[in-house]
Structures are given as C-alpha cells and as structure tokens.
N, CA and C atoms as a LAMMPS dump frame, in Angstrom:
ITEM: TIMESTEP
0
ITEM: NUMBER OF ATOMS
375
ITEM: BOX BOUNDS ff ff ff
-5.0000000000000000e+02 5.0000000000000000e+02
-5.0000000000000000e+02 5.0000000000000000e+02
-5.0000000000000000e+02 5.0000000000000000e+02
ITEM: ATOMS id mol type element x y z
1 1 1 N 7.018 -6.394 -28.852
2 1 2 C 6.687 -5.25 -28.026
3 1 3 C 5.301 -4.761 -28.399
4 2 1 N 4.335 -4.286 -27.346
5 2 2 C 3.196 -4.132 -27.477
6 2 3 C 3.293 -2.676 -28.007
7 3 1 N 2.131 -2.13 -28.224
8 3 2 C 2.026 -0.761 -28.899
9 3 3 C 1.336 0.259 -27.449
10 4 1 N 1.02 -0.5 -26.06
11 4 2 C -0.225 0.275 -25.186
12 4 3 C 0.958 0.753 -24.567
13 5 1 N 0.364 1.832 -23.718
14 5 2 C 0.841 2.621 -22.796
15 5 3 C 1.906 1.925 -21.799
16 6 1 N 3.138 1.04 -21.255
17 6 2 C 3.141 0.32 -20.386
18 6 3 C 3.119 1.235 -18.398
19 7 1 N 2.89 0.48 -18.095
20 7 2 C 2.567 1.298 -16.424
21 7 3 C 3.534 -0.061 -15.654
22 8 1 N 4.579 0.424 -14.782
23 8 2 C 5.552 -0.429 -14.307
24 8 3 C 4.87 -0.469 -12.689
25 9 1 N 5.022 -1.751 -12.407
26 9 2 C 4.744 -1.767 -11.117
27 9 3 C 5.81 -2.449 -10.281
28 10 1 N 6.048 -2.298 -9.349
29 10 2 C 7.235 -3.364 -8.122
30 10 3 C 6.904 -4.06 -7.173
31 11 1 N 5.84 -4.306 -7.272
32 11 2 C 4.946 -5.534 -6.261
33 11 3 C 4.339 -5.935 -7.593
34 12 1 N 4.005 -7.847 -7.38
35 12 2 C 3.443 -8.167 -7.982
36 12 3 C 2.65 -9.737 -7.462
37 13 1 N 1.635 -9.723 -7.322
38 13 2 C 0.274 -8.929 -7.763
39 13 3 C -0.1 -7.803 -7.674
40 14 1 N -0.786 -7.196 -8.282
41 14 2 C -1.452 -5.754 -7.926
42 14 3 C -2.762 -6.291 -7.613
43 15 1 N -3.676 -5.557 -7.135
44 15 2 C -5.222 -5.497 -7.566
45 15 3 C -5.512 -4.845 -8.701
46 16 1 N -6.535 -5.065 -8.996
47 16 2 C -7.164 -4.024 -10.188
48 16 3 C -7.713 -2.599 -10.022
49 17 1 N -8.333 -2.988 -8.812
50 17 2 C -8.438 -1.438 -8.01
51 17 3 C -7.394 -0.395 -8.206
52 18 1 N -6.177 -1.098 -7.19
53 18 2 C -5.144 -0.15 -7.002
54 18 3 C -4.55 0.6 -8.425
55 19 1 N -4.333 -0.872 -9.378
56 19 2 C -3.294 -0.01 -10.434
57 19 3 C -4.725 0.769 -11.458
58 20 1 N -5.889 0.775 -11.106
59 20 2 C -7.104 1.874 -11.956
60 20 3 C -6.353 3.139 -11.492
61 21 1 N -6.275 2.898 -10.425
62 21 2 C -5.851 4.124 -9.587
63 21 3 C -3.903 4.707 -10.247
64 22 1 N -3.267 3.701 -9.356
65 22 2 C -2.119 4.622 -9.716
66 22 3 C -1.796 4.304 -10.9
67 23 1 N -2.79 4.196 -12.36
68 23 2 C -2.602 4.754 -13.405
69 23 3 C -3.432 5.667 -13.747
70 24 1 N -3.766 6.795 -13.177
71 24 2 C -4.45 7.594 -13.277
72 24 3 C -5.645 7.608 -14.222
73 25 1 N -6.452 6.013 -13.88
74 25 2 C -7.754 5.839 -14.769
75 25 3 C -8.929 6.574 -14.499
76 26 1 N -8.909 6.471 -12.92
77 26 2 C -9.665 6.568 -12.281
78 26 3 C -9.516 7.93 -11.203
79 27 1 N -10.143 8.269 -10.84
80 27 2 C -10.51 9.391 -9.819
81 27 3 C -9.885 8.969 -8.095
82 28 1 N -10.373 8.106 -8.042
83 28 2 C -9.972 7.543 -6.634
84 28 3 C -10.234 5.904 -6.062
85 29 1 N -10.143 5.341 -5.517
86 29 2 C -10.452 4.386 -5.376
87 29 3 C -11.944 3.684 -5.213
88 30 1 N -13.165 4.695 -4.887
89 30 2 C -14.166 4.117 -4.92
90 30 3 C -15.01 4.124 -5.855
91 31 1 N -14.294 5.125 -6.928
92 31 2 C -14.332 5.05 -8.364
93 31 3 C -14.312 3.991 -9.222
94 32 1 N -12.743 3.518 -8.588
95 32 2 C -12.223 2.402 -9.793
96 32 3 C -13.22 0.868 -8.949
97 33 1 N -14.023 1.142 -7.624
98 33 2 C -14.601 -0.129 -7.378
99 33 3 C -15.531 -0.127 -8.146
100 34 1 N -16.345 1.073 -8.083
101 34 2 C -17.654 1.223 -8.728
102 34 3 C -17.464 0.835 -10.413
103 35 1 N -16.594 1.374 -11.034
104 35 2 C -16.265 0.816 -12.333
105 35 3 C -15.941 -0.299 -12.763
106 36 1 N -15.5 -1.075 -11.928
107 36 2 C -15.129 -2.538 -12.051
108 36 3 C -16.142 -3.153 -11.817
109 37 1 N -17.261 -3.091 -10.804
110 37 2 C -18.17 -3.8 -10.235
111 37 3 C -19.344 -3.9 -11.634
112 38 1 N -19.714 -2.516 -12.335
113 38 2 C -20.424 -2.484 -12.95
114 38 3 C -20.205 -3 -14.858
115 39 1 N -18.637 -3.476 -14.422
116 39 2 C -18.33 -4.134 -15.789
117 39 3 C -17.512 -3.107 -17.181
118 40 1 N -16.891 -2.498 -16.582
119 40 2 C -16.916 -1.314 -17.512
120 40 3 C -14.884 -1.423 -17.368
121 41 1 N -14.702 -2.337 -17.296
122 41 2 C -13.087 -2.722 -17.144
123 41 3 C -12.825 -4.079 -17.346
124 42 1 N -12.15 -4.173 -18.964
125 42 2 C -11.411 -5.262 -19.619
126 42 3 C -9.896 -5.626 -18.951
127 43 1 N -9.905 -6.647 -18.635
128 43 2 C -8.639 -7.409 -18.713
129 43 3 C -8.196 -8.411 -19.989
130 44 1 N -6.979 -8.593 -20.714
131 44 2 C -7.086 -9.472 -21.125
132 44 3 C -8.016 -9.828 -22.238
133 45 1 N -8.851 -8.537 -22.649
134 45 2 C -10 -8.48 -23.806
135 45 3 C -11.357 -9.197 -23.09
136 46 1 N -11.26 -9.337 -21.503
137 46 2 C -12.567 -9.913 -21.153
138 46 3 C -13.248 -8.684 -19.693
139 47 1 N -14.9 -9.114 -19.98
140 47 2 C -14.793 -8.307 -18.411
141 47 3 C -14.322 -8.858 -17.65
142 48 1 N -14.346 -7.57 -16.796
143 48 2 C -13.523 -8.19 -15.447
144 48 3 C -14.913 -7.175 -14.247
145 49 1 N -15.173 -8.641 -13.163
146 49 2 C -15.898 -7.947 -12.01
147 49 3 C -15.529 -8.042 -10.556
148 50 1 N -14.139 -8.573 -10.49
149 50 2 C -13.301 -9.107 -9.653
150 50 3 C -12.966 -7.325 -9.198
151 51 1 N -12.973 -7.11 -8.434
152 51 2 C -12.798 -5.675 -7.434
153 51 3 C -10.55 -5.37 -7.011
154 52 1 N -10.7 -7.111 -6.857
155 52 2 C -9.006 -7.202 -6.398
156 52 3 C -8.627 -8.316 -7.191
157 53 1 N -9.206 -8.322 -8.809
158 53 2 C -8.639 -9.423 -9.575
159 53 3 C -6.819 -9.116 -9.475
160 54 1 N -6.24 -10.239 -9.123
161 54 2 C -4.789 -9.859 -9.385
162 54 3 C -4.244 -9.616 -10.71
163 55 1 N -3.519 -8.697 -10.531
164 55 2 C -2.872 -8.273 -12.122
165 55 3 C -1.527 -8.469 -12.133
166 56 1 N -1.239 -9.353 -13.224
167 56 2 C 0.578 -9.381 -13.098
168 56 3 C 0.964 -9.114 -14.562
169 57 1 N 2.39 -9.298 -14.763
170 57 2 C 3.18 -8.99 -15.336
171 57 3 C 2.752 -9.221 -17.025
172 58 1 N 2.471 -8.589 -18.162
173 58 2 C 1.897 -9.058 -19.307
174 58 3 C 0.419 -8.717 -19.643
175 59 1 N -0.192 -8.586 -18.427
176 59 2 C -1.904 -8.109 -18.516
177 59 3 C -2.007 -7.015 -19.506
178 60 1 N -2.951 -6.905 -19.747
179 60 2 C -3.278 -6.12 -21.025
180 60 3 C -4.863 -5.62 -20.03
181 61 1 N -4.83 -4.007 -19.572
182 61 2 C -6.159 -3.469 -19.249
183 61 3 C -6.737 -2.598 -19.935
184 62 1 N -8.149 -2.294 -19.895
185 62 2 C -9.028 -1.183 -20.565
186 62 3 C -9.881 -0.417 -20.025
187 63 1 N -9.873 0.83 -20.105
188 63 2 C -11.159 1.38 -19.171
189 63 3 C -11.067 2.554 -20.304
190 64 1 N -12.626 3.096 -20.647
191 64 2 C -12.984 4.826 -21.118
192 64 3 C -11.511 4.854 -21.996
193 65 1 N -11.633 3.739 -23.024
194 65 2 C -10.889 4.454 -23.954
195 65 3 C -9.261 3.983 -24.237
196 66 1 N -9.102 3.702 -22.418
197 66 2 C -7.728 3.512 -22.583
198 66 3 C -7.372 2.374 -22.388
199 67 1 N -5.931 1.953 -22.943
200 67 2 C -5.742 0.782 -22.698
201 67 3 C -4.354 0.661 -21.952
202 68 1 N -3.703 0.243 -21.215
203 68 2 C -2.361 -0.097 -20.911
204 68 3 C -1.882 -1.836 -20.278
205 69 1 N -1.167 -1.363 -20.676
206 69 2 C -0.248 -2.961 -20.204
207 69 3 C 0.753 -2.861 -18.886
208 70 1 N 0.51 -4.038 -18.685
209 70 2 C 1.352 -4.096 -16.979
210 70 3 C 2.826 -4.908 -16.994
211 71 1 N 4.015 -4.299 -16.598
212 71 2 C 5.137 -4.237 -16.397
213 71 3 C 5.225 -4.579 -15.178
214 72 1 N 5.692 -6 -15.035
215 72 2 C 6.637 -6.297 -13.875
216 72 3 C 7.984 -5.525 -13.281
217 73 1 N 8.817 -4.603 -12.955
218 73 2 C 9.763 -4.354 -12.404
219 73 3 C 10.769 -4.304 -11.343
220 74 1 N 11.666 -5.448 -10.831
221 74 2 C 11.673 -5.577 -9.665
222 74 3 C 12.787 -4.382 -9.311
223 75 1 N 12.447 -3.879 -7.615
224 75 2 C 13.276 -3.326 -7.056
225 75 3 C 14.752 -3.792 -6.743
226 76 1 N 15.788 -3.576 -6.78
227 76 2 C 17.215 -3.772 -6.254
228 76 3 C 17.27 -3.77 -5.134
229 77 1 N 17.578 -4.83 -4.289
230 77 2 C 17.68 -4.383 -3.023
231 77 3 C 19.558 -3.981 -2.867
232 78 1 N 18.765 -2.676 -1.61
233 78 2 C 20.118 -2.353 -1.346
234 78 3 C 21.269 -2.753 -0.097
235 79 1 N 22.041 -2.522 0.15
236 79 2 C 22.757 -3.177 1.196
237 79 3 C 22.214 -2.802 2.012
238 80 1 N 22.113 -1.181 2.606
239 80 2 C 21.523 -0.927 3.85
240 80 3 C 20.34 -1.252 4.533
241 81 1 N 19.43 -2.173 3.698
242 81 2 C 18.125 -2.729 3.891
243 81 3 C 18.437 -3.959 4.433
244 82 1 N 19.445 -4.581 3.953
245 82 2 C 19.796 -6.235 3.953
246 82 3 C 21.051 -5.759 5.736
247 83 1 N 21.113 -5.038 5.975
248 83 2 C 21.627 -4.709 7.367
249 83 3 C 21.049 -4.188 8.06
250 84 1 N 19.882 -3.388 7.57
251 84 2 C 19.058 -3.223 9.083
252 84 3 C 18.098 -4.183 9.362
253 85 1 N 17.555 -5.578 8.204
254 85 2 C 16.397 -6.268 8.676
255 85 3 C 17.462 -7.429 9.712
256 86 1 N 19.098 -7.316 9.702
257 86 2 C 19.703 -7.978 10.531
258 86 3 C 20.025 -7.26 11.699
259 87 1 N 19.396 -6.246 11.984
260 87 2 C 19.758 -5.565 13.039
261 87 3 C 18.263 -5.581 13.896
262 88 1 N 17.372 -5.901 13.185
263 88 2 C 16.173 -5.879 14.029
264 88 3 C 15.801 -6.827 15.412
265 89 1 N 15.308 -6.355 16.24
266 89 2 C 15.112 -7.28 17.172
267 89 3 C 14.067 -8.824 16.97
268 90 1 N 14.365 -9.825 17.695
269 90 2 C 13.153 -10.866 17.278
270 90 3 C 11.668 -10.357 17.869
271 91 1 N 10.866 -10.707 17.412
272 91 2 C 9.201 -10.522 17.666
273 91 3 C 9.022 -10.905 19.032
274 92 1 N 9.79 -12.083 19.322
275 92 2 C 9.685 -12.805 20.95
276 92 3 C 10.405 -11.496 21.522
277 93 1 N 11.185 -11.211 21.618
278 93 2 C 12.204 -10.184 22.186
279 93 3 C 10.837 -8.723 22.269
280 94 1 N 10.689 -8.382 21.51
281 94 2 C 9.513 -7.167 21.685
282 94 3 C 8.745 -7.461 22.542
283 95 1 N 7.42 -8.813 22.254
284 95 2 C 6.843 -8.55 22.894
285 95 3 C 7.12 -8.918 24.478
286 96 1 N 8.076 -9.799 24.685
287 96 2 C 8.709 -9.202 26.64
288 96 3 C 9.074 -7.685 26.811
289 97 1 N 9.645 -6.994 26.209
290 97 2 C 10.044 -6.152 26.348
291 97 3 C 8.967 -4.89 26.394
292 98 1 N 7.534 -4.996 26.165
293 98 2 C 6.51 -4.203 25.927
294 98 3 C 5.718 -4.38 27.47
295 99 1 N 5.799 -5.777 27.649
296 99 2 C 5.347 -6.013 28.748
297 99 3 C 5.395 -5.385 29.908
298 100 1 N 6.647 -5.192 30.071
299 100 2 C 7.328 -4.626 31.3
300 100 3 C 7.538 -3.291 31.138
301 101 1 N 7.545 -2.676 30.041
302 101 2 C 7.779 -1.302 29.743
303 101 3 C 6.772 -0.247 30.834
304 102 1 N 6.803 1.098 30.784
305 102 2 C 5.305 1.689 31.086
306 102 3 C 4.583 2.147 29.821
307 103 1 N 3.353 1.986 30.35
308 103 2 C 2.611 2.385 29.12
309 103 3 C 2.739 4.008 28.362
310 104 1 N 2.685 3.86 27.171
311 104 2 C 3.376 5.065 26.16
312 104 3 C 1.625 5.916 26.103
313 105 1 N 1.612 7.02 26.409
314 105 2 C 0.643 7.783 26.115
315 105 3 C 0.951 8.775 24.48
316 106 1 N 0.058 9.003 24.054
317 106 2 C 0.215 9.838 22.556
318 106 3 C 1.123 10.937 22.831
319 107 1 N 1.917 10.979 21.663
320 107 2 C 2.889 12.652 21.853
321 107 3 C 1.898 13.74 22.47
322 108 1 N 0.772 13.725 21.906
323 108 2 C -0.067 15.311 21.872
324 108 3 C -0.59 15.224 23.146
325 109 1 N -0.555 14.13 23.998
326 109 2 C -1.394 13.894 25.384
327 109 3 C -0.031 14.295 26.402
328 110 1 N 1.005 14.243 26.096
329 110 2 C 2.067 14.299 26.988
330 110 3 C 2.755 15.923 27.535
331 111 1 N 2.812 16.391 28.476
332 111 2 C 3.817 17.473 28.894
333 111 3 C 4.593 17.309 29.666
334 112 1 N 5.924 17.717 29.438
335 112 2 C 7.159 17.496 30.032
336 112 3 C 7.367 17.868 31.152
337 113 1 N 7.417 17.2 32.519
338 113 2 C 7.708 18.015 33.736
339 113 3 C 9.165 18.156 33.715
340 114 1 N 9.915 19.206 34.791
341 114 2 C 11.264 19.379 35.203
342 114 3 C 12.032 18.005 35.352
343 115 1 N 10.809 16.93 36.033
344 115 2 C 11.691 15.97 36.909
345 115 3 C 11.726 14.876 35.35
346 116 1 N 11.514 14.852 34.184
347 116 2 C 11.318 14.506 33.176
348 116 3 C 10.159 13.26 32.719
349 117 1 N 9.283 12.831 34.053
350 117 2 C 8.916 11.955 33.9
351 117 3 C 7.174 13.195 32.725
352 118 1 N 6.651 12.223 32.282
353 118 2 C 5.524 12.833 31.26
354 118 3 C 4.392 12.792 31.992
355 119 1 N 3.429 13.814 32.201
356 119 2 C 2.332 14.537 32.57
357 119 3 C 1.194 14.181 31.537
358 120 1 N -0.263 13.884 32.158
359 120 2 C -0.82 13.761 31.096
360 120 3 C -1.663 15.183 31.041
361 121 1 N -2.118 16.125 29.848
362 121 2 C -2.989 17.251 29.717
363 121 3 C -4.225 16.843 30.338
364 122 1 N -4.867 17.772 31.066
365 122 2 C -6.181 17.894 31.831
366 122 3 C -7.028 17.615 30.094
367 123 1 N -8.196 16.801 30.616
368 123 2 C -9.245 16.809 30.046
369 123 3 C -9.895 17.634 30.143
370 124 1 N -10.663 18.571 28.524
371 124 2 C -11.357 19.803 28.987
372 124 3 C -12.538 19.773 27.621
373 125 1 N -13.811 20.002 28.103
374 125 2 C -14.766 19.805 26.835
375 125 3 C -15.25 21.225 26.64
C-alpha cells in the first residue's frame, strides 16, 4: 500500500486534465492545460506534456507539492439500468420515427393554444 493521497475514479482512462481537476489540483480546467503543457506535472516520476495523457489504475501523479495515486473503482451495475437499456428503442427505429414526426420547436419558443396545437412567440428586438 502506497503512502499518497488515493483519488478513486469509475471510468478508466481518465485524462490528466480531467482528474488535475476533479482532484482539486487545479482551479479549472484551463488551468490544469496550462500546467501540464508547461511541464509542471509528474506522472509516474516523469514529465508529463500530454494534455489527455491517459491515466489508469496504479499511476502515481504530482503537481505544487502534491502527490496522489489513482484508484481504479468499478461501478455495480444495477438491475434497473440492465432493464431500461432493454427497453430502449433501436437507433433504426428513431431515426424513421423523427422523420415523420413534426418538427419540435424549443420549450421557451412555444405557447399553448386552447386547440392544443403549439404557437410560436412573435419575434421582438
């Protein structure tokens, strides 16, 4: 067992970007590019200038001090997931079905007439 911080992730690969980020290394994401780009982030005890170097399970990172290690963790899938991706329609099936549809205007563009069909709002600058 290592002695660093570990940070668990449930996708794997990560980028390096992302997990700067949701390990709170970094400020935001154009942070953790700018820091990576300019060399200032160890992987593995080496630089790293790879922006979306993949990071998996065992990596060992460094930035300003800190160091943590990366945790593979997989999610459980649950039943109700494994019954609705069997309840989904096929892709062929959508796109006929889009075809023929009428076209969907934005919620915020729409007002409801009596007769229920949708109204579009006057344009006004």
């Amino acid at each position: 067992m290592s002695s660093y911080p570990v940070v668990e992730i449930s996708i794997e690969p990560i980028e390096l970007c992302k997990l700067l980020k949701i390990a709170n290394m970094v400020g935001g994401g154009g942070e953790a590019k700018i820091v990576i780009s300019e060399g200032y982030v160890l992987v593995n005890n080496e630089v790293e200038f790879q922006k979306r170097k993949k990071i998996r399970h065992g990596d060992i990172v460094e930035f300003d001090g800190e160091t943590i290690e990366v945790a593979f963790k997989a999610k459980k899938k649950s039943a109700t997931s494994a019954k609705a991706k069997s309840l989904e329609t096929p892709k062929s099936v959508k796109k006929e079905s889009t075809k023929n549809s009428v076209s969907q205007t934005p919620a915020d563009q729409v007002i409801g007439t009596p007769s229920g069909r949708p109204k579009r709002r006057p344009i006004s600058f």
